[in-house]
ZALO-671924 format. One record per atom (N, C-alpha, C): residue in one letter; atom name; x, y, z. Coordinates in steps of 0.02 Angstrom, whole numbers, plus 50000, padded with zeros to 5 digits. Layout:
<nodes>
type/atom/X/Y/Z
A/CA/X/Y/Z
...
</nodes>
This chain:
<nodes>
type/atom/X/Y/Z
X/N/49375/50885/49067
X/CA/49402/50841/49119
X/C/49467/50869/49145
X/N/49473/50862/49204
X/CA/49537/50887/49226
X/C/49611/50844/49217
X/N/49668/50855/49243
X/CA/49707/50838/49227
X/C/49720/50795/49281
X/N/49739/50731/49280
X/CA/49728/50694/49338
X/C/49789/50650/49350
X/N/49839/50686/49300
X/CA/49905/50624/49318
X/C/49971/50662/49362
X/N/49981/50621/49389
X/CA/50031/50634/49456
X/C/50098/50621/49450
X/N/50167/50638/49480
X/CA/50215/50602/49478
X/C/50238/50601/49539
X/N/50254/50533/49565
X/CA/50283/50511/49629
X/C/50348/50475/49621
X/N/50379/50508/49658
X/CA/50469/50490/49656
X/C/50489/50487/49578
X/N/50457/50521/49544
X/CA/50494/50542/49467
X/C/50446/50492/49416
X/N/50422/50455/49450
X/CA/50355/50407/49407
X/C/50302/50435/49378
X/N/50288/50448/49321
X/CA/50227/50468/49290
X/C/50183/50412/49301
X/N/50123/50448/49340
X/CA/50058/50403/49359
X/C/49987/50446/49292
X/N/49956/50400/49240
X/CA/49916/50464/49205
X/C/49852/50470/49264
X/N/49858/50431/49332
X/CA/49793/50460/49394
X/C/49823/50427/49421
X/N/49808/50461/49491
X/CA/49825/50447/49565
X/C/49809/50381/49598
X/N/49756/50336/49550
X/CA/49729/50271/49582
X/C/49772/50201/49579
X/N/49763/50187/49650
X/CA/49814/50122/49653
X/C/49785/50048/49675
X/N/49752/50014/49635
X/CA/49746/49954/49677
X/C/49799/49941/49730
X/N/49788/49945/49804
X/CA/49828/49903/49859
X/C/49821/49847/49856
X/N/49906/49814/49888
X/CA/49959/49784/49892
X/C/49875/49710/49925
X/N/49890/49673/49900
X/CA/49840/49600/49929
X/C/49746/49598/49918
X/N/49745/49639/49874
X/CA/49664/49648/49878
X/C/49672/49649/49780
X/N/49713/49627/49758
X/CA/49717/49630/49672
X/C/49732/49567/49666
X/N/49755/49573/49676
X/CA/49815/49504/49668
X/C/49868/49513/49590
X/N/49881/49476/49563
X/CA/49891/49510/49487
X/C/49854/49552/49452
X/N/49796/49558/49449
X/CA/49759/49587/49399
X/C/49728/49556/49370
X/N/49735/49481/49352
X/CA/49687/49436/49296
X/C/49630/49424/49303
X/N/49605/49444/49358
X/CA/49530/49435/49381
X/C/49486/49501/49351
X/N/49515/49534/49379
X/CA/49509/49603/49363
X/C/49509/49635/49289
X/N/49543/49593/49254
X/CA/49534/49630/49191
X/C/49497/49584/49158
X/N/49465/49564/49182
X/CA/49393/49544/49142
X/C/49344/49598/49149
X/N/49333/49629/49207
X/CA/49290/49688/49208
X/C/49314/49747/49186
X/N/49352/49773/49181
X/CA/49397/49838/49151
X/C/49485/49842/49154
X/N/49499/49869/49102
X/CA/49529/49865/49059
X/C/49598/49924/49127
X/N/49652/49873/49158
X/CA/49692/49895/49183
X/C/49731/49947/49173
X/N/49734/49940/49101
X/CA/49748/50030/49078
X/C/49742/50098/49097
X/N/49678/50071/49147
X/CA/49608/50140/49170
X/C/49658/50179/49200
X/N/49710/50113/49261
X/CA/49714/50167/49307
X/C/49789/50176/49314
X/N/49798/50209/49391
X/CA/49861/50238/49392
X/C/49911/50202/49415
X/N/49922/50152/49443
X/CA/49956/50108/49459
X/C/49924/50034/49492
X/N/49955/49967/49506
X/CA/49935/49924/49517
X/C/50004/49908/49576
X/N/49991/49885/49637
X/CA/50025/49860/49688
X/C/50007/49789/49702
X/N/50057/49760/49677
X/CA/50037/49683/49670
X/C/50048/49650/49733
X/N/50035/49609/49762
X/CA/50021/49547/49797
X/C/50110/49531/49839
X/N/50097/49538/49899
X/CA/50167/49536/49927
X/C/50190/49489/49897
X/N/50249/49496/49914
X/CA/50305/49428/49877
X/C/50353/49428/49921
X/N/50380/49357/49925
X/CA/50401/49338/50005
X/C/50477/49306/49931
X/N/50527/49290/49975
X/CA/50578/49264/49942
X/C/50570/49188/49918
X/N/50511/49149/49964
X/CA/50494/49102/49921
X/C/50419/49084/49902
X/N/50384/49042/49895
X/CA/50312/49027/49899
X/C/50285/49030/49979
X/N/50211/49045/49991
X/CA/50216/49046/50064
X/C/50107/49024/50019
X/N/50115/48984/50080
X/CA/50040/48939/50073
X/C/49996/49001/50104
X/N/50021/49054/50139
X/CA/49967/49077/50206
X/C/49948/49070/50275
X/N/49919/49086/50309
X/CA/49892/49053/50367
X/C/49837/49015/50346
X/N/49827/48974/50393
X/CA/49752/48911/50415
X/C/49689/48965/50376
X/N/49662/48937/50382
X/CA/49574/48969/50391
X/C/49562/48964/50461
X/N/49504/48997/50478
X/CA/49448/49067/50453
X/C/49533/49129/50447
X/N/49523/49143/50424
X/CA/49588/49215/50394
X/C/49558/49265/50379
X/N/49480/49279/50375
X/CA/49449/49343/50371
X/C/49401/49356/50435
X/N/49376/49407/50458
X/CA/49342/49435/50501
X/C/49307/49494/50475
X/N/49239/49506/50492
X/CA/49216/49540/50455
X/C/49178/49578/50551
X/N/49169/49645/50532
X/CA/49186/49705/50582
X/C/49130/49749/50563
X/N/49105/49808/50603
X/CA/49080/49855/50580
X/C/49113/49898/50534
X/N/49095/49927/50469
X/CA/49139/49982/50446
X/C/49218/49947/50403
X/N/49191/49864/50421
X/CA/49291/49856/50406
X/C/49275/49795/50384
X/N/49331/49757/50385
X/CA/49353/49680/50400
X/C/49428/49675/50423
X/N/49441/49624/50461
X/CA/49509/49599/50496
X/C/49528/49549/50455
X/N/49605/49539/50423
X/CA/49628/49491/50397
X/C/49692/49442/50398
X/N/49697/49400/50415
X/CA/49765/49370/50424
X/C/49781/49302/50352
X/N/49776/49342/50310
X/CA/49794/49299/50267
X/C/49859/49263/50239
X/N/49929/49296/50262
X/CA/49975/49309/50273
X/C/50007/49305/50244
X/N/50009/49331/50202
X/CA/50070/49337/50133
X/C/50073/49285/50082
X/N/50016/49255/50096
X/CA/50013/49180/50008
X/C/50041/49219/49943
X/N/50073/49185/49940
X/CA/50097/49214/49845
X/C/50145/49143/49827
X/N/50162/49167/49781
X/CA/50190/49072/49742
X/C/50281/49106/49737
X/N/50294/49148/49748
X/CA/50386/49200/49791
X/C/50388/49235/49724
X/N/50462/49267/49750
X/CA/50487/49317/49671
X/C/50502/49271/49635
X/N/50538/49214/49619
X/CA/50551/49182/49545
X/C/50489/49175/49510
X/N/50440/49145/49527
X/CA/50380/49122/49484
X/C/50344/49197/49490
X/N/50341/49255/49508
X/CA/50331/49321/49514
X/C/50355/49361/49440
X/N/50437/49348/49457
X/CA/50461/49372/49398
X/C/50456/49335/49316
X/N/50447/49285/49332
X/CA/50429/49232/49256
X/C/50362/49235/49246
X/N/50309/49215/49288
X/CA/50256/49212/49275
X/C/50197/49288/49277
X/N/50210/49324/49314
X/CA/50140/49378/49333
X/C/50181/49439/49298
X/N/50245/49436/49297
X/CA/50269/49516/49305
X/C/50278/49535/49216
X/N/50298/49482/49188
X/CA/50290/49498/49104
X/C/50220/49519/49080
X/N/50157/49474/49103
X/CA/50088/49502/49084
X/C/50088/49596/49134
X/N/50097/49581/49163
X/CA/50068/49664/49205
X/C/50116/49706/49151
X/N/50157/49714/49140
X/CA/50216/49751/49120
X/C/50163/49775/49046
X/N/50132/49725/49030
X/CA/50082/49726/48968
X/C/50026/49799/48978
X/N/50028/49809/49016
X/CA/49948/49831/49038
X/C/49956/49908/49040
X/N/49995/49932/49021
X/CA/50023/50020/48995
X/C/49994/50054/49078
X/N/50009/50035/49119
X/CA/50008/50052/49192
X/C/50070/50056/49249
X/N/50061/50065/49291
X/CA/50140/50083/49326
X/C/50126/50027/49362
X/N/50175/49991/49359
X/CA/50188/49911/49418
X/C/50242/49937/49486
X/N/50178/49923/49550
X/CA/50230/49925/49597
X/C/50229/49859/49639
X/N/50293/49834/49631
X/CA/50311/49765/49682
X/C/50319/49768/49740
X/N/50243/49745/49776
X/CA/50263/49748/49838
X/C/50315/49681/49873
X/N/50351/49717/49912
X/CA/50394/49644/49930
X/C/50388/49631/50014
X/N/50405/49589/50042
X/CA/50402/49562/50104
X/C/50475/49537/50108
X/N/50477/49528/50203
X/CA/50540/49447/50213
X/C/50553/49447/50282
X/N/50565/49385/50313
X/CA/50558/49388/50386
X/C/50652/49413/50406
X/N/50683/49441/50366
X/CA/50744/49431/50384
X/C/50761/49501/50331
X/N/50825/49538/50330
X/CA/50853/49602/50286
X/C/50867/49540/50244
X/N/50896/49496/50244
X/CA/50918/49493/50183
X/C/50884/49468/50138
X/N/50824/49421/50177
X/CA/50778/49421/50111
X/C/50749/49452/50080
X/N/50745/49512/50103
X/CA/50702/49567/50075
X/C/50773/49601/50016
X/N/50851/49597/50042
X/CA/50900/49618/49999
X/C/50902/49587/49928
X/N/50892/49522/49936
X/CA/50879/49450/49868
X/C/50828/49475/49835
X/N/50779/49494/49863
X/CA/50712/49497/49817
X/C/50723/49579/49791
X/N/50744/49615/49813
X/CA/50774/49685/49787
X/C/50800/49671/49705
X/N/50853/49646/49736
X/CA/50927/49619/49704
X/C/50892/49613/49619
X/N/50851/49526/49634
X/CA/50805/49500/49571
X/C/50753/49553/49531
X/N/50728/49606/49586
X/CA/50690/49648/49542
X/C/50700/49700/49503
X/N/50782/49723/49529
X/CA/50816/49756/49498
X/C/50849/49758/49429
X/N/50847/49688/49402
X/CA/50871/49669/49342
X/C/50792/49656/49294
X/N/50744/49673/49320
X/CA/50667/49678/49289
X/C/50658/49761/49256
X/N/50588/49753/49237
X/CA/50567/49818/49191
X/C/50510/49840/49252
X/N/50500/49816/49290
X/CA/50444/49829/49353
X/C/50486/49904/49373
X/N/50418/49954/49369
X/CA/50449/50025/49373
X/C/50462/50044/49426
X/N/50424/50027/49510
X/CA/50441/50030/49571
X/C/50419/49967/49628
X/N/50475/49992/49686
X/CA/50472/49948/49730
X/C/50420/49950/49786
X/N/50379/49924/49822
X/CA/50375/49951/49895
X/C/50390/49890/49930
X/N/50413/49931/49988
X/CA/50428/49885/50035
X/C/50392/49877/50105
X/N/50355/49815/50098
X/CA/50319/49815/50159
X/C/50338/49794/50248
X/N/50361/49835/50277
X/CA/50418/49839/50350
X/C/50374/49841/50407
X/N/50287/49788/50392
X/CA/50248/49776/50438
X/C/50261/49698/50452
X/N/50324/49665/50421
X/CA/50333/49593/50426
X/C/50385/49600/50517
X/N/50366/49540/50544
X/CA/50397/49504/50607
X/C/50483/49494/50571
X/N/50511/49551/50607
X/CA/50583/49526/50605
X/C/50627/49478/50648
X/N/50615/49419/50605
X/CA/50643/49337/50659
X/C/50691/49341/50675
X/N/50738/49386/50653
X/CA/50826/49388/50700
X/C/50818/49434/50758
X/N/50764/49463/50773
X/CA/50758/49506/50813
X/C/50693/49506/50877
X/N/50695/49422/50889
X/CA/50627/49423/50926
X/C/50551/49438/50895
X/N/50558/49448/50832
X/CA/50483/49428/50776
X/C/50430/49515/50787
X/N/50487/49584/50842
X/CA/50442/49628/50831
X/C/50444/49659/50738
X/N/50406/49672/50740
X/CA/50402/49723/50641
X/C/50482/49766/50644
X/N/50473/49756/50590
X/CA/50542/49829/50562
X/C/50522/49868/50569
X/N/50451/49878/50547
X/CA/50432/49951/50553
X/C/50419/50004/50609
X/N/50384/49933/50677
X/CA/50385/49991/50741
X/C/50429/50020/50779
X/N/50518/50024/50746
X/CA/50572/50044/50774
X/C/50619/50076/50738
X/N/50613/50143/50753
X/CA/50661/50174/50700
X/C/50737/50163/50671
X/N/50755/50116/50710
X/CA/50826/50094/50707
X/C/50824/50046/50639
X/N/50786/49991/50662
X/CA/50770/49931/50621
X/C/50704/49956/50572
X/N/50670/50004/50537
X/CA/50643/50027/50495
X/C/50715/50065/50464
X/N/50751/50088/50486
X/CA/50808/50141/50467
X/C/50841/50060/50421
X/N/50874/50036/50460
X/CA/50918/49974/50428
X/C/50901/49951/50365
X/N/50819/49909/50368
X/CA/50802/49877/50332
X/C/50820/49918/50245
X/N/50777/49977/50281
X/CA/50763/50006/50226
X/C/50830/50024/50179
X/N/50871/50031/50210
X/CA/50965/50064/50203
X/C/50990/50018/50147
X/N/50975/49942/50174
X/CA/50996/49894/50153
X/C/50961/49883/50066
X/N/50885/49878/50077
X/CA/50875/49873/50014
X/C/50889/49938/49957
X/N/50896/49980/49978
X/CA/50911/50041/49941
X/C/50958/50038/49925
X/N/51006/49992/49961
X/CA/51085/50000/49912
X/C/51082/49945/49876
X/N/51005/49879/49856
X/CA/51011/49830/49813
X/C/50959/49849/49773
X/N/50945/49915/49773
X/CA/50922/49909/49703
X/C/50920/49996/49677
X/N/50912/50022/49620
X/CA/50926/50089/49589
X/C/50825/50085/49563
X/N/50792/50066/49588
X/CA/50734/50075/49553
X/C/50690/50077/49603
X/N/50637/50158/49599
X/CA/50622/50203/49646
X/C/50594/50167/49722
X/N/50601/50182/49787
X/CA/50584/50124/49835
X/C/50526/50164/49873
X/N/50491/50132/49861
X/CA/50415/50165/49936
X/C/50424/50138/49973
X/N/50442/50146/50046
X/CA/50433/50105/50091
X/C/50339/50137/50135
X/N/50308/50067/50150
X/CA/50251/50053/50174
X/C/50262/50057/50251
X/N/50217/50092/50303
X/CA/50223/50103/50377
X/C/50160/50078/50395
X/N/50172/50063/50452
X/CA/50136/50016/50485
X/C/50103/50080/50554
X/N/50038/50081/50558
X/CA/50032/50135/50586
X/C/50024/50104/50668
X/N/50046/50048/50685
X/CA/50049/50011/50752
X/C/50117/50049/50783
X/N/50107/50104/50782
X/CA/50169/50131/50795
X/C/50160/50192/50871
X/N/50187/50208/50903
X/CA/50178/50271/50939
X/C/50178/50345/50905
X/N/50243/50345/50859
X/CA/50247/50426/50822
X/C/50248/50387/50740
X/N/50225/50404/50707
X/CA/50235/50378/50622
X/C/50281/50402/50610
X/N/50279/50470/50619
X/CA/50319/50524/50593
X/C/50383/50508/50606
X/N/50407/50493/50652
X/CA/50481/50446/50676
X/C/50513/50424/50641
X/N/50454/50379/50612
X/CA/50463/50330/50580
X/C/50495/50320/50516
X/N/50450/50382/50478
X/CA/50436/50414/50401
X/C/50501/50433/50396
X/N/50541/50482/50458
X/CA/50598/50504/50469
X/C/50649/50462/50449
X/N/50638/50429/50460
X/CA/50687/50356/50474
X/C/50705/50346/50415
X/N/50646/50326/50386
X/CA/50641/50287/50314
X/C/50680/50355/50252
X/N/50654/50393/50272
X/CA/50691/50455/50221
X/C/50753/50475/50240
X/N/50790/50461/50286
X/CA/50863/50462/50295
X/C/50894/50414/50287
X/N/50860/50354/50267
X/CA/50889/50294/50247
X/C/50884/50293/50166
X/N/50850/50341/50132
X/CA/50848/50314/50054
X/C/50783/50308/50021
X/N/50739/50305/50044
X/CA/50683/50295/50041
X/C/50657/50354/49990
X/N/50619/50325/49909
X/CA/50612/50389/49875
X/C/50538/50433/49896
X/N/50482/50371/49947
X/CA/50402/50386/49968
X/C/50402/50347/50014
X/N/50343/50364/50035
X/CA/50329/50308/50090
X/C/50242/50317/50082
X/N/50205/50245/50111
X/CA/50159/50244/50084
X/C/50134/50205/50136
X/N/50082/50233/50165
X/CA/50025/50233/50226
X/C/49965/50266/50222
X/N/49918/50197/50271
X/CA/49950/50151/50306
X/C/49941/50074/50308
X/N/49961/50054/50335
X/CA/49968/49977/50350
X/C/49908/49964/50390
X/N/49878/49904/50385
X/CA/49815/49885/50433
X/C/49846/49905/50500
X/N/49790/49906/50546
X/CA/49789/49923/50629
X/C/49773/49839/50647
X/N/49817/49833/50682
X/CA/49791/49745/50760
X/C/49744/49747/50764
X/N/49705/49706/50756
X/CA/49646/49708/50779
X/C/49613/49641/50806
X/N/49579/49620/50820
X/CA/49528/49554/50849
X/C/49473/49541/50871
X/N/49424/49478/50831
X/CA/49358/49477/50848
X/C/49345/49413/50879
X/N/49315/49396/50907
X/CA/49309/49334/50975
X/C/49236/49299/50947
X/N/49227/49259/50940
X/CA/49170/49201/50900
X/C/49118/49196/51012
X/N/49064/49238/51013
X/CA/49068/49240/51109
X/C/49033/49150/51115
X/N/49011/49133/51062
X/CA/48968/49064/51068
X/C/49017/49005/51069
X/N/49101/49013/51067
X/CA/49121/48962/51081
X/C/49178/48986/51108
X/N/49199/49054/51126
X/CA/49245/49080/51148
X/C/49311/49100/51141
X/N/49322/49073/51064
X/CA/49381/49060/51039
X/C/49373/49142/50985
X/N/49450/49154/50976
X/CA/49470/49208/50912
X/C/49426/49196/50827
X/N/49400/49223/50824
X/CA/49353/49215/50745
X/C/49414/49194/50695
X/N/49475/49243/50708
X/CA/49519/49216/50645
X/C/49579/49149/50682
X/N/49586/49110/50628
X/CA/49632/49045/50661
X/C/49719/49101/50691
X/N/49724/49147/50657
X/CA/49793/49157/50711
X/C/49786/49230/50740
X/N/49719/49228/50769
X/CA/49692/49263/50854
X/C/49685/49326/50815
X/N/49735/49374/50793
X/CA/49726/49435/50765
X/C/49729/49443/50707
X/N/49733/49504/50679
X/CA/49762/49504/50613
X/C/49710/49574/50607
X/N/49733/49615/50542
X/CA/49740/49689/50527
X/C/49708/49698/50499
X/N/49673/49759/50533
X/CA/49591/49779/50507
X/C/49609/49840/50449
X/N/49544/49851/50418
X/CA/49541/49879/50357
X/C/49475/49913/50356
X/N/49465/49955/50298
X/CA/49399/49978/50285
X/C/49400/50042/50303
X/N/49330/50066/50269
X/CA/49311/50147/50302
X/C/49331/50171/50394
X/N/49321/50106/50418
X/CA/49320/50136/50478
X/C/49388/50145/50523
X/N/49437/50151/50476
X/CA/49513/50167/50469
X/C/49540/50223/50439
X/N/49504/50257/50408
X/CA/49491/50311/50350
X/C/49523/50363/50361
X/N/49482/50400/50456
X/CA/49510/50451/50481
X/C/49560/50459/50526
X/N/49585/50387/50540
X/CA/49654/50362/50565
X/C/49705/50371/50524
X/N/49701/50337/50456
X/CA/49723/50371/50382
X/C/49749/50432/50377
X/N/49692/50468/50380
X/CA/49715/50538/50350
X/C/49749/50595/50404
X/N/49742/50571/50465
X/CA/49791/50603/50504
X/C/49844/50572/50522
X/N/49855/50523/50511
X/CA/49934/50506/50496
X/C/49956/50543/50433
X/N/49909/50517/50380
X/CA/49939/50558/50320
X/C/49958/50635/50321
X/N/49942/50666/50355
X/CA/49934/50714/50365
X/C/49999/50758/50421
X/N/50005/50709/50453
X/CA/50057/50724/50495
X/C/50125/50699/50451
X/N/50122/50644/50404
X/CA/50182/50635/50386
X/C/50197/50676/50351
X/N/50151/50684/50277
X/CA/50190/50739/50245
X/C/50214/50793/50273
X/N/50180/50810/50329
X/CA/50212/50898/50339
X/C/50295/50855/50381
X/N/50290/50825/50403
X/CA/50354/50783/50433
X/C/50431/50763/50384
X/N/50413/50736/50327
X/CA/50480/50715/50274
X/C/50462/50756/50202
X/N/50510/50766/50175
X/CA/50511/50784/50100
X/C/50493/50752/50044
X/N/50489/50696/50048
X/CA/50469/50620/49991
X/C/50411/50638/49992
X/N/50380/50602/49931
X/CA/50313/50599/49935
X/C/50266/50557/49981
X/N/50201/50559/49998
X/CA/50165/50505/50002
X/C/50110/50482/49974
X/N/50099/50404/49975
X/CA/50036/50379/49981
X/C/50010/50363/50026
X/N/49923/50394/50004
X/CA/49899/50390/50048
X/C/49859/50315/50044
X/N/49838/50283/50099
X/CA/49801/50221/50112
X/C/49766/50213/50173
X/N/49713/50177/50162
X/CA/49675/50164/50210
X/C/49593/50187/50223
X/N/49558/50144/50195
X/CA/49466/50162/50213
X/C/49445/50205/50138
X/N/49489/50201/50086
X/CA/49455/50259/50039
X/C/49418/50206/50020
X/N/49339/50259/50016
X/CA/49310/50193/49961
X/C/49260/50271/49921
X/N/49278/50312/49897
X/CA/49245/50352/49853
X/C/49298/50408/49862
X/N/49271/50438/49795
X/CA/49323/50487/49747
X/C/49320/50553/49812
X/N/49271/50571/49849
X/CA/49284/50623/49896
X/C/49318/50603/49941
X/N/49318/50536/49974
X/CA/49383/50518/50009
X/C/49455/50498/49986
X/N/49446/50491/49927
X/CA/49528/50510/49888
X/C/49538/50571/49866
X/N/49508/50624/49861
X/CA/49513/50692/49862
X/C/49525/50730/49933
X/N/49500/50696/50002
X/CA/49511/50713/50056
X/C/49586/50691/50063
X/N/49597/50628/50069
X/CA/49671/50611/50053
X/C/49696/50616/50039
X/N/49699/50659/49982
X/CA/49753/50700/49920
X/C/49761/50786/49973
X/N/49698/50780/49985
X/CA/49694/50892/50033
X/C/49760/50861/50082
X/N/49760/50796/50127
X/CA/49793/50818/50181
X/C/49877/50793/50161
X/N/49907/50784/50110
X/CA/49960/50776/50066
X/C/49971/50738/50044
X/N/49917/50676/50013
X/CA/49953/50619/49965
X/C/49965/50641/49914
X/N/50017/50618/49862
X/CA/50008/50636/49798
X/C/49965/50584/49761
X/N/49956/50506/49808
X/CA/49926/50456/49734
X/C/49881/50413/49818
X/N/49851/50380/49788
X/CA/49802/50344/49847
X/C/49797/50276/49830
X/N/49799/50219/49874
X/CA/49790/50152/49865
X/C/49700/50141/49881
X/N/49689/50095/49836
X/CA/49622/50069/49854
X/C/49636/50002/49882
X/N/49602/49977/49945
X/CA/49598/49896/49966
X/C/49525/49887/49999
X/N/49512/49881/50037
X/CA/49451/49863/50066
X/C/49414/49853/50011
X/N/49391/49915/49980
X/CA/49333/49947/49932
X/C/49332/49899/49886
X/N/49374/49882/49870
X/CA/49367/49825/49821
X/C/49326/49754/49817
X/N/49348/49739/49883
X/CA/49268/49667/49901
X/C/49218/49681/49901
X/N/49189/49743/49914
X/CA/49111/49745/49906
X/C/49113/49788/49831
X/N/49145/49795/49780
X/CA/49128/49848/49736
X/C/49194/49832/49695
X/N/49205/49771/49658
X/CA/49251/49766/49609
X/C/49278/49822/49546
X/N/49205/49870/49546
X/CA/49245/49920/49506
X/C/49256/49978/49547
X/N/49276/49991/49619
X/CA/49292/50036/49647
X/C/49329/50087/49625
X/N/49413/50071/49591
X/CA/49449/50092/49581
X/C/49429/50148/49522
X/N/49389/50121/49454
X/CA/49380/50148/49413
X/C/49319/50201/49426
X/N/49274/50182/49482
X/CA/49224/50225/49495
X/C/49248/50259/49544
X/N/49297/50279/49581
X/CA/49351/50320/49620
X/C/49358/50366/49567
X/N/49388/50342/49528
X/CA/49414/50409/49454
X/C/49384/50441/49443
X/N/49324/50395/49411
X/CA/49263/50452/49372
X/C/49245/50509/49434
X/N/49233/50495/49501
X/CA/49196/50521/49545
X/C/49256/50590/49578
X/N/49305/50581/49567
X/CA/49354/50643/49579
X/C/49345/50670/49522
X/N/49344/50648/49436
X/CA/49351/50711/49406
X/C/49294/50739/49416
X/N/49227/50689/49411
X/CA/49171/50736/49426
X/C/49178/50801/49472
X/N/49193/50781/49539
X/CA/49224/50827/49583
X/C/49259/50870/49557
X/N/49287/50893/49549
X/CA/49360/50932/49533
X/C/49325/50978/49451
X/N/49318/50943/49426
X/CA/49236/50991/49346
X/C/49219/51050/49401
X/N/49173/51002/49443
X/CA/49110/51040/49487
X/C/49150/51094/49513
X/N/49209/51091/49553
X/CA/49248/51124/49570
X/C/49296/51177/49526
X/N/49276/51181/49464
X/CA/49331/51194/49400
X/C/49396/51217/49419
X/N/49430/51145/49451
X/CA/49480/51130/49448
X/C/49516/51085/49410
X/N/49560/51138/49370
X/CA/49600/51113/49304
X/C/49658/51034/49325
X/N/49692/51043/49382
X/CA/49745/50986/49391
X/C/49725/50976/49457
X/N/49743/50914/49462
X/CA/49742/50884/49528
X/C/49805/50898/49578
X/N/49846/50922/49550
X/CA/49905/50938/49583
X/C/49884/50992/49629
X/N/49850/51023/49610
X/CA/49819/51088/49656
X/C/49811/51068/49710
X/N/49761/51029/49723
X/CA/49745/51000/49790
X/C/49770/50966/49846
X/N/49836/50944/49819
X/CA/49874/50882/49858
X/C/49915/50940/49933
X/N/49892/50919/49985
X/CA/49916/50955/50043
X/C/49877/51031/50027
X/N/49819/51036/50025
X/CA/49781/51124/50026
X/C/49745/51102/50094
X/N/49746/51063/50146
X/CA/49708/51089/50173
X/C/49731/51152/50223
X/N/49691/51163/50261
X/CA/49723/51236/50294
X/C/49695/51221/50365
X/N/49748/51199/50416
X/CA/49739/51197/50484
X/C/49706/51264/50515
X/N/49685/51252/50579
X/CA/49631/51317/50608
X/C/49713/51309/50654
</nodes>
């Protein structure tokens, strides 16, 4: 078997596999079927500075190749985060990354702040949220206010920060820029694409708040050329995300420079995705008698 463990921003991962940020939730579901240990990290369930119910229903949309979702950040906040979910995960001999949210810098500074005095090994920060002091556009589609946000939480906390990009963007790369002159130890893309499906028999939006961010394979190769453009763009590492749902598309994602890959979609139709992701790269990589996975990360070779 090859060697399949990674390190991102100084984190020993023993494999590159990441349950994504809202498609796990804690893990307790999940480790009834296999044993969280398996894999390489777990990206838990945004966390907003307080409890947040969600949006209304219908909140899913289901697409060719995908699904659209506006579920919108339900979680019960960081206090009951840090007392309740984050002591069991910490259990699970896996790398915990907290994803965090906030409609404002400073809530996102508070929830830094609190996680910083935890054993949770990294942060990400998700800068696809509506910034409300600023007319409700994202942090992330503006390099100024992706620059800030990110500035801010980096000086509230010493424990490694991914910031998450939102690929609703014109240049990513800008973006990525941004985020790595602000502090930023990775960055990790991408973020669902806008999207919207229309119900034509009564004329109305399928999901109750009109849009919301598509997912799945058929995002995949949107994925990997962003990914692709960022790494050759900043020095940090990345993750890669978006449409993987088999070990050759996390091995494609690793050629165009991730070092570690999130799984989300793949997971609703195929609860053991993540773990059958693994097996199916080392298979790969045997076949290939390739000894480390490190080899591969950014080999591909432009014409």
């Amino acid at each position: 078997m090859a060697n399949l463990s990674v390190n991102v921003a100084g984190v020993d991962f023993k494999n590159p596999v990441i349950p994504a940020s809202g498609v796990f939730g804690y893990g307790r579901e999940y480790e009834e079927l296999f044993a969280l240990s398996k894999l390489g990290g777990i990206a838990t369930k945004g966390t907003t500075i307080t409890e947040r119910p969600g949006n209304p229903a219908p909140r899913i949309a289901e697409c060719p190749s995908g699904m659209i979702n506006s579920v919108g950040l339900q979680n019960p906040g960081i206090d009951a985060f840090i007392s309740r979910e984050l002591p069991n995960l910490l259990t699970k001999d896996t790398v915990i990354l907290a994803n965090i949210a906030g409609s404002t810098i400073d809530e996102c500074v508070t929830i830094a702040e609190k996680l910083d005095s935890t054993d949770v090994h990294m942060i990400e920060l998700n800068i696809s949220c509506p910034n409300v002091k600023k007319g409700g556009a994202a942090f992330g589609v503006h390099c100024d206010s992706a620059e800030a946000i990110t500035k801010a939480v980096r000086n509230a906390t010493k424990k490694p920060l991914i910031v998450k990009l939102s690929p609703n963007v014109t240049d990513i790369t800008e973006i990525a820029r941004a985020v790595e002159s602000a502090g930023a130890d990775s960055v990790s893309l991408i973020n669902t694409l806008l999207g919207m499906r229309i119900d034509i028999n009564t004329g109305r939006p399928i999901l109750k708040n009109n849009v919301g961010g598509m997912s799945g394979p058929a995002v995949f190769p949107l994925a990997v050329r962003m990914v692709w453009q960022v790494a050759n763009a900043v020095s940090i590492p990345v993750i890669g995300i978006g449409g993987i749902d088999s070990g050759k598309a996390a091995i494609e994602m690793m050629m165009a420079g991730a070092k570690a890959v999130q799984i989300g979609g793949a997971i609703f139709t195929d609860p053991y995705a993540p773990i059958r992701i693994i097996d199916e790269m080392n298979e790969w990589l045997d076949k290939k008698e390739i000894a480390d996975i490190n080899e591969i990360i950014g080999s591909v070779k432009p014409w």
